[in-house]
Every structure is written in structure tokens, then in C-alpha cells.
C-alpha positions as CSV (number, residue, x, y, z in Angstrom):
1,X,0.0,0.0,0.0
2,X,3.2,2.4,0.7
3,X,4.6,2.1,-2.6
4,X,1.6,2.7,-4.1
5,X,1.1,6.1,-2.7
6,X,4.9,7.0,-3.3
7,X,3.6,6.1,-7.2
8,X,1.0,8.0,-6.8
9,X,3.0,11.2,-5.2
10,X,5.6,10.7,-8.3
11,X,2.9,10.8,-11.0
12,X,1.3,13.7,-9.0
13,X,4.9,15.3,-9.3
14,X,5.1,14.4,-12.8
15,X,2.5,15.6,-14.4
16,X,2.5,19.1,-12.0
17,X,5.8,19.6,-13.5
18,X,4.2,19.0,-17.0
19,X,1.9,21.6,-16.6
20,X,4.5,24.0,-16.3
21,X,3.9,26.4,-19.2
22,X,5.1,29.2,-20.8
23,X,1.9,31.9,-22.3
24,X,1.2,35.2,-24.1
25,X,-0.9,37.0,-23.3
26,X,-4.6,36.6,-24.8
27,X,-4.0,40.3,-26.8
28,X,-1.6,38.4,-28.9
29,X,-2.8,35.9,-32.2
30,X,-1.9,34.3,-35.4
31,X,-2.9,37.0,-38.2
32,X,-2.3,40.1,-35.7
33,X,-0.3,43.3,-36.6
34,X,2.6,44.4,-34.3
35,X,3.5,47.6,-34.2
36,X,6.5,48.5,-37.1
37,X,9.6,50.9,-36.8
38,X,10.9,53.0,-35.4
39,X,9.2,51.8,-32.3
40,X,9.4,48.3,-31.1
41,X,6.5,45.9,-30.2
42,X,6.4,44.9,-26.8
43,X,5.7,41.0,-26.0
44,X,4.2,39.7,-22.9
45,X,2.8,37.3,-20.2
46,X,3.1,34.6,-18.3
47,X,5.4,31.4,-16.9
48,X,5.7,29.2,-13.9
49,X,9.7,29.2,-13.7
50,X,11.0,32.1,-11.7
51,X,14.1,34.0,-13.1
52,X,13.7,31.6,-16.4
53,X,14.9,33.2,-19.6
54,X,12.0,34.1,-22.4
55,X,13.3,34.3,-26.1
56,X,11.7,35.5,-28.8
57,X,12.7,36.1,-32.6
58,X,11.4,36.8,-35.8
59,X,11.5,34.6,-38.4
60,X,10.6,35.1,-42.4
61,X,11.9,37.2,-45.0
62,X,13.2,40.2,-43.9
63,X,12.7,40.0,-40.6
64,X,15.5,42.5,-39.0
65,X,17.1,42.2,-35.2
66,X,18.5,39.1,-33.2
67,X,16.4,37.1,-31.0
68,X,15.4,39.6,-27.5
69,X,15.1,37.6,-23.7
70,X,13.6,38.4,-20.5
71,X,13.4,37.1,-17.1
72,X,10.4,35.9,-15.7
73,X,9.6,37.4,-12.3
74,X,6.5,37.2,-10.3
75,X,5.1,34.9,-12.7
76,X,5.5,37.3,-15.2
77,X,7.4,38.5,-18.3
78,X,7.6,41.2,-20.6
79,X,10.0,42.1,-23.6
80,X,10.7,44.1,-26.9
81,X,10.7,42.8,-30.2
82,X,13.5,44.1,-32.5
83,X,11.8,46.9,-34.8
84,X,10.7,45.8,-38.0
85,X,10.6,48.3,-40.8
86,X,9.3,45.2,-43.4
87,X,5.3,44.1,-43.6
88,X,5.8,40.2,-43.4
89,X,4.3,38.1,-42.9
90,X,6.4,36.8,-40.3
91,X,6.3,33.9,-37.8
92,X,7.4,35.2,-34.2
93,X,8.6,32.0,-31.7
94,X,8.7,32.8,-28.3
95,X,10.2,29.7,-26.0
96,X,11.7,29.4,-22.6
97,X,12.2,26.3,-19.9
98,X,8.7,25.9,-19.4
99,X,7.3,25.8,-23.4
100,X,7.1,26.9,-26.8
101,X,4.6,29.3,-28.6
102,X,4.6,30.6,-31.7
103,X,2.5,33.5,-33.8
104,X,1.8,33.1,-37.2
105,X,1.1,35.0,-39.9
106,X,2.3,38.2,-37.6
107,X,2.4,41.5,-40.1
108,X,4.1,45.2,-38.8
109,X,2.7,48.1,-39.5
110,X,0.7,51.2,-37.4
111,X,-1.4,50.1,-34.5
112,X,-4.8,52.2,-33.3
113,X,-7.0,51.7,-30.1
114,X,-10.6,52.4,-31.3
115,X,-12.9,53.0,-27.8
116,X,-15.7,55.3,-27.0
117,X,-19.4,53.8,-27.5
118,X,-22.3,53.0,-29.6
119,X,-21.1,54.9,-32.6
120,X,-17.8,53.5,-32.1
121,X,-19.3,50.4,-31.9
122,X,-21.8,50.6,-34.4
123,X,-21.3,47.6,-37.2
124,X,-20.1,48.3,-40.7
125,X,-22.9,46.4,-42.0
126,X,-24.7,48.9,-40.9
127,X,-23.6,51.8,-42.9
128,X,-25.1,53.4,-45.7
129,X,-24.3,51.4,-49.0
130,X,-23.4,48.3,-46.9
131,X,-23.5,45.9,-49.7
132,X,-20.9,47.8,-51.1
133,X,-18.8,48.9,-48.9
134,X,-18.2,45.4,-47.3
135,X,-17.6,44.1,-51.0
136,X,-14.8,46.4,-51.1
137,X,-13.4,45.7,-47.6
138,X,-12.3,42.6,-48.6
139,X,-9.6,44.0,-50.8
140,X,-7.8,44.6,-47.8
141,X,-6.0,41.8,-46.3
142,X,-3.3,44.2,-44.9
143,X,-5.7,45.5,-42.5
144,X,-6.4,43.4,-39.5
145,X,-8.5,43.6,-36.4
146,X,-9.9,42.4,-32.9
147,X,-12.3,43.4,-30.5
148,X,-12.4,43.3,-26.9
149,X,-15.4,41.1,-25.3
150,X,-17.8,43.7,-23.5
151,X,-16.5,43.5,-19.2
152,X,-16.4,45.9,-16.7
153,X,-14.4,45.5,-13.3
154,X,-14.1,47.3,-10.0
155,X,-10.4,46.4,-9.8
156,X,-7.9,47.2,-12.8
157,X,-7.4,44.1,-14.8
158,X,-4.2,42.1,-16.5
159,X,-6.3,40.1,-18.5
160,X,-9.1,40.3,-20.8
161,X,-11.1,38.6,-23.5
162,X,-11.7,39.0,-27.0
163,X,-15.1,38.4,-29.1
164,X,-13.3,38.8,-32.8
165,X,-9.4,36.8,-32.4
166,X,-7.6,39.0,-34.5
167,X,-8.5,38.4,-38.2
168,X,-8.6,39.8,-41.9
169,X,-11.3,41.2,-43.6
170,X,-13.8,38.4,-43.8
171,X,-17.4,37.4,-44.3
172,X,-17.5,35.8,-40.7
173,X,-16.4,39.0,-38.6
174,X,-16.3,42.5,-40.7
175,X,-19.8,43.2,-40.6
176,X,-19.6,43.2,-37.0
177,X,-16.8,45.3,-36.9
178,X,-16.6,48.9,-36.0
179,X,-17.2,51.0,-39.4
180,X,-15.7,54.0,-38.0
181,X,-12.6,52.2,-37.0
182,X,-12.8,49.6,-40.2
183,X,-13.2,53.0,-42.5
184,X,-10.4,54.7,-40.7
185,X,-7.8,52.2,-41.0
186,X,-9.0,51.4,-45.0
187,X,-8.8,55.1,-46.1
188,X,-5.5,55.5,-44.3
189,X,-4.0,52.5,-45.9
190,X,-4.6,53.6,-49.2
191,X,-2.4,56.1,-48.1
192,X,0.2,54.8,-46.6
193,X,0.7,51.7,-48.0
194,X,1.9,49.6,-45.1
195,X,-0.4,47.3,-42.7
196,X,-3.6,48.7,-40.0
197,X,-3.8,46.8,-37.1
198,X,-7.2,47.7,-35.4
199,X,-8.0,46.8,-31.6
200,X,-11.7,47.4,-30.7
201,X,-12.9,47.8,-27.6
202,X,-16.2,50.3,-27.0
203,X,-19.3,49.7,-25.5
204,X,-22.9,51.7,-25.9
205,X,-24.0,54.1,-24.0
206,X,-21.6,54.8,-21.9
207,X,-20.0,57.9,-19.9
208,X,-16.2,58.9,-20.3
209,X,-16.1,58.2,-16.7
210,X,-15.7,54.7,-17.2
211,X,-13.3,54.6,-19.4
212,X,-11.2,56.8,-17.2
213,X,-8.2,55.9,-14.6
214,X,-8.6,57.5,-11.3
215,X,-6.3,60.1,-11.8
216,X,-9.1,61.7,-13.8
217,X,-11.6,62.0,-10.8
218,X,-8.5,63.6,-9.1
219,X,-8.2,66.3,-11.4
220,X,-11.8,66.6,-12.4
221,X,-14.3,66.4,-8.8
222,X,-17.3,64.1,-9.8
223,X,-19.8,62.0,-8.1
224,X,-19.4,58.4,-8.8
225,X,-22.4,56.2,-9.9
226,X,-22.7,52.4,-10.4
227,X,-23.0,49.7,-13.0
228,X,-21.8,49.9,-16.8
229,X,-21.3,54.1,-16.0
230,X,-19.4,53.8,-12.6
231,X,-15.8,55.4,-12.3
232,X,-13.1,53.3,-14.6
233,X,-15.3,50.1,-14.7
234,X,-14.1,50.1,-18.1
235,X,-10.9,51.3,-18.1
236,X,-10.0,48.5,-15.4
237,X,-11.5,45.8,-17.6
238,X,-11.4,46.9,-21.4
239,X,-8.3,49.6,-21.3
240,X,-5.8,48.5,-18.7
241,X,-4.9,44.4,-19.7
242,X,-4.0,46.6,-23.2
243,X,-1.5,49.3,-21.9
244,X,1.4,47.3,-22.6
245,X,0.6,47.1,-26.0
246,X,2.7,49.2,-28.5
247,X,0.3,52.1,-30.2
248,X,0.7,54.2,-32.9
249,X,-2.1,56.0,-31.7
250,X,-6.0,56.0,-30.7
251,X,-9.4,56.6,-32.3
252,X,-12.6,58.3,-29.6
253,X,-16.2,58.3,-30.3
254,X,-17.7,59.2,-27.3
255,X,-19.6,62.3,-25.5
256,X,-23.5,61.3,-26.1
257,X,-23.9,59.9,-22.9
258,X,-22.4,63.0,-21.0
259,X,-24.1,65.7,-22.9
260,X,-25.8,66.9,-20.0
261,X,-22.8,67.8,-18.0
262,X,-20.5,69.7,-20.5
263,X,-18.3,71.7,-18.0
264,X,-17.3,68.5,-16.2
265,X,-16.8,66.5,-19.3
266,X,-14.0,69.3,-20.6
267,X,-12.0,68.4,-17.6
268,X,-12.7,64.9,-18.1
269,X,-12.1,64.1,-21.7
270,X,-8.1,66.4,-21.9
271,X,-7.5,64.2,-18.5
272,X,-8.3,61.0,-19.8
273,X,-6.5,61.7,-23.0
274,X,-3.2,62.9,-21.1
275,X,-3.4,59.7,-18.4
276,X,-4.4,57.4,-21.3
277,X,-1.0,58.7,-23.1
278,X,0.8,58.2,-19.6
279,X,0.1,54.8,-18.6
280,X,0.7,53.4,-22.6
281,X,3.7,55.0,-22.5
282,X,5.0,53.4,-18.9
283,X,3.3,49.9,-19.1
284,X,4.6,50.0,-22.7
285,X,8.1,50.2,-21.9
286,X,7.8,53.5,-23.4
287,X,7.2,52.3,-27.1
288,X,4.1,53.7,-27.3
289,X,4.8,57.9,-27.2
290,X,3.5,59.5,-24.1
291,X,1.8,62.2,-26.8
292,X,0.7,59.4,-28.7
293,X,-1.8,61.1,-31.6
294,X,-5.8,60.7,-30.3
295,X,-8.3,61.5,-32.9
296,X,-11.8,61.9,-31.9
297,X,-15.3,62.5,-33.5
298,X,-17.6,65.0,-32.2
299,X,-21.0,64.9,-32.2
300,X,-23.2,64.9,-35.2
301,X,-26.5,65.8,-34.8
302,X,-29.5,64.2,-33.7
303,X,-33.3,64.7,-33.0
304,X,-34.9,66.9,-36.5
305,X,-35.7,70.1,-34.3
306,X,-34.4,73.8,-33.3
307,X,-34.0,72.2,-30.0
308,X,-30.5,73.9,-28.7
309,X,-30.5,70.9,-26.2
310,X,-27.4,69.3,-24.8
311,X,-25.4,68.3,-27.7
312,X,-23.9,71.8,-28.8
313,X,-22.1,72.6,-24.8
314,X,-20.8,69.1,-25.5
315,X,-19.2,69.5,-28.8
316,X,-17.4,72.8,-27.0
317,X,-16.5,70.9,-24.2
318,X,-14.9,68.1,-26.4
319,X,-12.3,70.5,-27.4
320,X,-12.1,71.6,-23.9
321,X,-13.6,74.8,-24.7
322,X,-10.9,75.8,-27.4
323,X,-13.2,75.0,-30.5
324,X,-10.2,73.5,-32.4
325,X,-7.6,70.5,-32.0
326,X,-5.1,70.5,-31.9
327,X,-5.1,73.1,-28.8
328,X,-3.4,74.0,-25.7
329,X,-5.0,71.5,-23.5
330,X,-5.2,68.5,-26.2
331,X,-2.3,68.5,-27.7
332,X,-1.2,66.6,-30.9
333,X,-5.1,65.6,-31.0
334,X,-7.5,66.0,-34.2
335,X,-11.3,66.3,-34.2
336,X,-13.9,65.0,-37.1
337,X,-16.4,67.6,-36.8
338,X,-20.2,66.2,-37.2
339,X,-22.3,67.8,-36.9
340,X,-23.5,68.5,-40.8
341,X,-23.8,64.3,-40.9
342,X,-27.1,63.8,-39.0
343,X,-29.3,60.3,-40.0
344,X,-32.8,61.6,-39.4
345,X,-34.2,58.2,-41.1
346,X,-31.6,56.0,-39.6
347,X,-33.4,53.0,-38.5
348,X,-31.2,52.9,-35.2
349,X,-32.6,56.0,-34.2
350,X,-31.1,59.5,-35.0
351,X,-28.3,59.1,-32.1
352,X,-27.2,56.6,-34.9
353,X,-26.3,58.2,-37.7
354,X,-25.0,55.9,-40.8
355,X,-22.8,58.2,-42.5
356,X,-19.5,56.4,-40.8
357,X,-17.7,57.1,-44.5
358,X,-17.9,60.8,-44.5
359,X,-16.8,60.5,-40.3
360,X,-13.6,58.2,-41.1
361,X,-12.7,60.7,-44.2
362,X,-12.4,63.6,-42.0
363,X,-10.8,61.2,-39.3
364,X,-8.2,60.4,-41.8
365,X,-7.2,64.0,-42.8
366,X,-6.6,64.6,-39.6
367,X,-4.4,61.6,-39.1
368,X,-2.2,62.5,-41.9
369,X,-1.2,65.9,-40.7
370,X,-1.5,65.3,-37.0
371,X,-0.2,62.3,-36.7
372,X,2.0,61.8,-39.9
373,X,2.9,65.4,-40.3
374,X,2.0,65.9,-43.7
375,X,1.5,69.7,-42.8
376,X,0.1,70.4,-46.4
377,X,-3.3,68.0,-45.4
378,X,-5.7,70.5,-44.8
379,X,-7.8,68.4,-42.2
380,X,-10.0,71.7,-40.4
381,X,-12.8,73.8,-41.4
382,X,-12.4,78.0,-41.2
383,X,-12.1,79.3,-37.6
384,X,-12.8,83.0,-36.6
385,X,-9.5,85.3,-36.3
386,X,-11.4,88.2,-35.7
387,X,-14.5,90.5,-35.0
388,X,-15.1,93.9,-36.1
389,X,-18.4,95.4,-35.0
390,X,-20.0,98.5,-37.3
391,X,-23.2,99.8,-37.1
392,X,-26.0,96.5,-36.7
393,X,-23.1,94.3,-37.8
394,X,-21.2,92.3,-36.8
395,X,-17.9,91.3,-39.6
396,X,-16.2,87.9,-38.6
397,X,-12.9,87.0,-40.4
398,X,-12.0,83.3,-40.8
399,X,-8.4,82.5,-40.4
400,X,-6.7,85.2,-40.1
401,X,-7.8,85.9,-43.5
402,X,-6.3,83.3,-45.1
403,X,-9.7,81.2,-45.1
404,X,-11.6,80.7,-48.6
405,X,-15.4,80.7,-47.8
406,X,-18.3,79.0,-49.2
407,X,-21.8,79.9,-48.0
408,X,-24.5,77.3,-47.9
409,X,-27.1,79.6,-46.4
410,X,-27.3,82.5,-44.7
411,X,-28.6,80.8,-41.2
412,X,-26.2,79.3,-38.2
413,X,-24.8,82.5,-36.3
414,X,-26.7,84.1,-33.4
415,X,-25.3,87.3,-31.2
416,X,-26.1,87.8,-27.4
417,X,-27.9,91.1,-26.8
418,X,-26.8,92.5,-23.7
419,X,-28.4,96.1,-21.8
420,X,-24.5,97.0,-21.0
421,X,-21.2,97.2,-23.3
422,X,-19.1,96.1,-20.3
423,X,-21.0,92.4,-19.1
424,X,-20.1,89.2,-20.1
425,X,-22.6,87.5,-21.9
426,X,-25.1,86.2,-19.7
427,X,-27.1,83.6,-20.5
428,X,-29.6,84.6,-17.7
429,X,-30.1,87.9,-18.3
430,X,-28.9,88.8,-21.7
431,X,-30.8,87.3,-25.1
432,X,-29.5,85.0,-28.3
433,X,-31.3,86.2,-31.3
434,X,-30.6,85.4,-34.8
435,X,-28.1,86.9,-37.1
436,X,-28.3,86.7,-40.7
437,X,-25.8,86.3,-42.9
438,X,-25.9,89.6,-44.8
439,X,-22.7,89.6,-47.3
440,X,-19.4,87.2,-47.4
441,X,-16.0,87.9,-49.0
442,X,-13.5,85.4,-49.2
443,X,-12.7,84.9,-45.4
444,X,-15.2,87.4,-44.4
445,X,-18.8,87.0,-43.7
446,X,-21.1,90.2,-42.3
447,X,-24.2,89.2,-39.8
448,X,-26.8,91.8,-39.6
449,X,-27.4,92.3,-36.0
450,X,-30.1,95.1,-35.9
451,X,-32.6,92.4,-34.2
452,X,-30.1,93.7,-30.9
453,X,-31.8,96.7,-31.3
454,X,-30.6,99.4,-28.4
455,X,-28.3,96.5,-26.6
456,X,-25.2,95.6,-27.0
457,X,-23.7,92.9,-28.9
458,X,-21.5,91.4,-26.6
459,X,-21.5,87.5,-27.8
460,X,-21.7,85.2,-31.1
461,X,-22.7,82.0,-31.1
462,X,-22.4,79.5,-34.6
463,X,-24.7,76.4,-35.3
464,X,-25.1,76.5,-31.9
465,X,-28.1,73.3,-31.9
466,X,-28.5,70.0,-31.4
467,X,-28.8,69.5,-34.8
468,X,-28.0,72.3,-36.5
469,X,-28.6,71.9,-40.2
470,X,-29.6,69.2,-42.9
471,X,-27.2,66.8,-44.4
472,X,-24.3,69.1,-45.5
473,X,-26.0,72.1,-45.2
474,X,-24.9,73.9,-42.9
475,X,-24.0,77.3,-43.2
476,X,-20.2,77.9,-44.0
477,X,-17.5,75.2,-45.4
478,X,-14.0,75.7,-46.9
479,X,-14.0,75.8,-50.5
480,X,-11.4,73.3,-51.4
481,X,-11.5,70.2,-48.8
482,X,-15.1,70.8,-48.6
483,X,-14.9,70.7,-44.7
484,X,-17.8,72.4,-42.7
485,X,-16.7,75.8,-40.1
486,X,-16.9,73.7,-36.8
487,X,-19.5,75.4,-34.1
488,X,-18.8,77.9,-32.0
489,X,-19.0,80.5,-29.3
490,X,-18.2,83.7,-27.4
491,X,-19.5,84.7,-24.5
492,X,-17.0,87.6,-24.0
493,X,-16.9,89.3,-27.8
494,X,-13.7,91.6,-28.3
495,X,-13.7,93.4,-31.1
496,X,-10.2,92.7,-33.9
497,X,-8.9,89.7,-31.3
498,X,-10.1,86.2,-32.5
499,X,-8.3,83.2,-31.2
500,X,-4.7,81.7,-32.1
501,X,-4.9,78.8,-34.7
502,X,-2.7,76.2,-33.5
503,X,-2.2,73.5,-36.6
């Protein structure tokens, strides 16, 4: 009976000692795309043999660098791949004491978070000329993608799970995927020329205060709340197992659910942008660039009314009250303006506007000069240099008069009317009344403000509703790239001083 429990204890041994094994982490997949030169991608996760040595190396044709190691420690490992300026497709073979892994299939190119929610996650087959477009999309097999399983957590997170593995374009998983993000990546690789990887991970209806670290509610007081909209339920689950991941840079669609609260979500939004940068860049063995480029899409409009409603504080708050990106607050950042793209007949309800093409086309101009500093992109409609008040007018110059103006129609501006010369404009006491568009030179357009009568105009407001105009209608647009003049507002109107421009 003795020996048979010692033969028992040296299977037990055995086979405990077989189940030592070496793993990557569940971010990584045959058919993924690393990130390419000059950064490098960073590998990790997990073994059972403390101190043990982790190699990796890339195999195929021109693959460039010589195998990397690490030590595991604390059950844990994490290295750099040597930077790869060639596409692939390459095989990368990771081993150690404890196993033997491999990736296959593994292409290099530019790597972009997509996050936000329901128009981030809205499908592409649900796009206007769907047929089409996902005809077309599988022309692509240089793009590739995943998407992150919908979890939230209480407690930040090392691991997470994954409802599309990483994959081509393909009849199984690309009408479920993210149009925005899809669109994005195709438009920008017809461009550059080199592989998209895409990593999805959104979910509907949600505030930015879940997606935030809690460095955020630091900076920006707020009262917490509970279930899918509590603080950083997402950002524990769905953003921090990522981090180590090397980024070229990230994609926001977000700001619906926190339309109510504008002057909060200003704070908010710059904060999670400048911690999101931070932790990348430290988890990431600084690969990714702590002022990693973060392009965003505000908000189009919605209900078919006058309402001025929630929406148009929001989309000023979004740039955190600068109009523009990039700007002081959000650096090296780069907006999609919307708000001329509503979907009054969209059958997911006007929140859910189809028009995801026209969104990842103005995403992508923005890209190329932000991010890939092709300066000559023009990627922003005309801002307001300058305001010159006459007698029941008000002249506003675009651009420091560089600006080429085309006029839609003669609606969109309004002026605050104030009793006194010397007030800021006061939205309790003083009154927003329309101002027609009365004339328009190349950067300059003249409003007729005699509505004002004896008061004072003292404020200008632009498309300055929920949804402000008809598909592509709105009032003024640059005459080459076709862009629309994003909304906007002063509550504090100074004659011949406009705002600085930064590009």
C-alpha cells in the first residue's frame, strides 16, 4: 500500500511539472499586426519558472534584429521585439524552460486603439451602401483587427477577453466590426501603403467616466455612480490588460452619454487623453509615445428640431472649450467635426447616424497631418480670427484671412444682446437672437445684428443646436476640402482679437 502512494505522489509530481507552461498574453494571435519601426512591439505574459529566460525572434523574409530575452519574475514577463521596418508576414517564436509558442502570420505596420461607445461600436454592415462597402473591404487583407469582449471590473485588470481573435477582412467578422474604425484604417491604408492593425474595444451608452483611470476623478471632482457608467469600470476591464501594448495611436467616439454635464466632461475628456498617453507609455516600456496622436469625433447631430439641447455645450466641451484641436489643453489631438452628418431616417434611431464614411474621411485628414505630419493636409474647417463690430453688424474673419469661404445659407450665427457694453454675456439675463448672414468675402462674412436693437452685442454664437442643419448644409465650409466651419461660441466678444490657430 506504501509504494503505491509513493507512485502515486511521483505521477502527482510528474505531471505538476508537466503543466508548467510558458503563455502570451490573450492580446496576442496568429494573423495580428505588431506595431513597425521606429518603435518596437512589446511582447508579454506569463510562466511558472522564476528567473527563467524568455526568447523570442522573428522569423521570415526580412525580418531585422536578433532574438530579445527576458526574465520571468512574479510569474511574469515582458520584452521588446527588435523593430521591423518590413510588412511580413512573419512567424514570431517565443520559448523558454517551461514551453514553446509561436504567432503566425504576424504583419508590422501602425497600430490604433478604437474606444468610445455606440457609434464606435456601431457595425459596418450597418452603414449606408453596406452591400458595397463590405464588398470592397475585402480587398484589404493588410488591415487586420480584434475586438475586446464587452467587461467591466471594480479592480484594474491584467487580463481580458476577446469576441473577434484577430483576423482579416472576412465574411464571418467584418460586418460586426466597428465602421468608423474599419473605415479609418481602409482610407489611411490607401495612403500609406503599409499594414492597420485595429484593436476594438467600446461599449454603448456609456460615460467617459468609465473609461477613465482614477487620476481623472482627481483632477476633475465628480460623483461616482454604479453599474456599466461607474468610475473606470471600463478602463479597469477593457483599457488597462492593453497598456502594454505598443500604439501608434488611438481613435474616440464618445460624448452622447455625458451631454448633460458639459463643463465637467471638458475636464474629463483632456484628462483622460493625457493619463491614457501616460500609462501606454510606462506599461509599454515606453514604445508607445506618451503624446501618442488621439483623434476623436464629435458629435453629429440628432433629433430633427431647433432644440439647442445638450449636444452643442458638448461639442465645445470636447475640445475643452478651445473649438479646435489640436489646442493647448489637447495636444497633438485631431477632431472629425459632425455635426453637418445627421441620419434623421436611420433605423437605429437618429443618435445613430449611418454616415460612418464621410466620419472616417475627416478622421483620416486629420491623421495625416497630426499624426504623420504631412503639414500640407488640410484636415479643419475655417475658424474665426477676428471681430469687427459697425453699425447692426457684426464682420467675422475666418483664419486670419487666409480662409476661402463657401456659404450654404445665410442661417447658423446668433449674437447675445446685452443692456450694458461692459457684461459678459449672460445667458440669464442677456438674449441669443438670430443673425443673418448679410454679405461674405472670401474669409469674411457680415451678420446683420439690428434684431439687438438698443443693446449691446457682446456674444456670437455659430450652429449652436442639437442638430443644426440638414445633411451638409450647414452654413459655411472651406471651399477646397469641402470641410464644414466647426460650431462655436463667445460669451465675451472683443472686437479685432479672434483666437490663435494652432495646426
Amino acid at each position: 500500500m506504501a509504494s503505491a502512494c509513493v507512485l502515486i505522489f511521483l505521477l502527482a509530481a510528474f505531471f505538476h511539472q508537466g503543466d508548467c507552461v510558458l503563455k502570451l498574453a490573450t492580446n496576442f494571435g496568429d494573423h495580428m499586426v505588431l506595431q513597425r519601426a521606429p518603435q518596437q512591439a512589446v511582447l508579454w505574459g506569463t510562466a511558472d519558472t522564476e528567473g527563467d529566460t524568455i526568447t523570442a525572434k522573428i522569423t521570415g523574409q526580412g525580418s531585422q534584429g536578433t532574438p530579445t530575452t527576458a526574465k520571468v519574475s512574479h510569474g511574469k514577463w515582458k520584452l521588446e521585439l527588435p523593430a521591423q521596418t518590413g510588412k511580413g508576414p512573419f512567424t514570431v517564436d517565443v520559448s523558454s524552460s517551461d514551453g514553446h509558442v509561436m504567432l503566425h502570420d504576424v504583419l508590422f505596420g501602425d497600430v490604433w486603439l478604437c474606444s468610445g461607445q455606440s457609434n464606435m461600436y456601431f457595425g459596418f454592415s450597418s452603414v449606408i451602401n453596406a452591400t458595397a462597402e463590405l464588398h470592397h473591404a475585402l480587398q484589404f487583407p493588410d488591415i487586420r483587427f480584434t475586438r475586446a469582449k464587452r467587461v467591466q471590473s471594480a479592480t484594474p485588470q491584467d487580463t481580458m477577453a476577446f469576441d473577434i481573435p484577430w483576423t482579416g477582412p472576412n465574411s464571418r467578422y467584418i460586418g460586426s466590426s466597428s465602421a468608423v474604425c474599419w473605415l479609418f484604417a481602409e482610407y489611411l491604408h490607401e495612403k500609406l501603403k503599409y499594414p492597420i492593425g485595429l484593436v476594438e474595444s467600446s461599449w454603448g451608452g456609456t460615460p467617459v467616466e468609465a473609461w477613465s483611470p482614477p487620476q481623472v476623478f482627481t483632477a476633475c471632482a465628480h460623483h461616482n455612480k454604479r453599474g456599466p457608467g461607474a468610475h473606470g469600470v471600463l478602463y479597469n476591464a477593457m483599457i488597462h490588460p492593453l497598456l502594454s501594448t505598443t500604439l501608434y495611436g488611438a481613435l474616440w467616439y464618445q460624448g452622447e452619454a455625458n451631454s448633460g454635464h458639459p463643463e465637467l466632461y471638458g475636464c474629463e475628456i483632456s484628462n483622460m487623453v493625457k493619463q491614457w498617453r501616460t500609462q501606454f507609455h510606462q506599461q509599454s516600456l515606453q514604445q508607445t509615445s506618451n503624446s501618442f496622436p488621439f483623434g476623436y469625433v464629435q458629435l453629429a447631430g440628432n433629433a430633427h428640431n431647433s432644440m439647442v439641447g445638450g449636444f452643442p455645450g458638448e461639442r465645445w466641451a470636447q475640445t475643452a472649450n478651445y473649438g479646435y484641436n489640436p489646442n493647448p489643453a489637447m495636444p497633438k489631438t485631431f477632431m472629425a467635426v459632425a455635426m453637418d452628418l445627421p441620419d434623421f431616417n436611420s433605423p437605429r434611431g437618429t443618435i445613430h447616424p449611418r454616415y460612418k464614411q464621410d466620419v472616417a474621411q475627416r478622421l483620416v485628414l486629420g491623421a495625416l497631418n497630426v499624426a504623420y505630419g504631412q503639414k500640407d493636409v488640410v484636415f479643419q474647417g475655417p475658424f474665426p480670427s477676428a471681430f469687427m463690430e459697425g453699425q447692426h453688424t457684426l464682420e467675422i474673419q475666418y483664419d486670419h484671412g487666409h480662409a476661402k469661404l463657401t456659404v450654404r445659407n445665410n442661417k447658423g450665427f446668433e449674437v447675445c444682446c446685452s443692456v450694458s457694453n461692459m457684461t459678459h454675456c449672460d445667458d440669464r439675463h442677456d438674449a441669443w437672437v438670430a443673425a443673418l448672414l448679410t454679405k461674405h468675402q472670401t474669409s469674411l462674412v457680415t451678420l446683420g445684428t439690428s434684431r439687438c436693437g438698443t443693446r449691446h452685442v457682446v456674444g456670437v454664437r455659430y450652429e449652436w443646436r442639437t442638430s443644426p442643419c440638414d445633411f451638409k448644409q450647414c452654413s459655411l465650409y472651406d471651399s477646397a476640402s469641402g470641410l464644414p466651419a466647426p460650431p462655436y461660441i463667445s460669451h465675451d466678444l472683443k472686437p479685432n482679437q479672434g483666437p490663435e490657430i494652432i495646426g
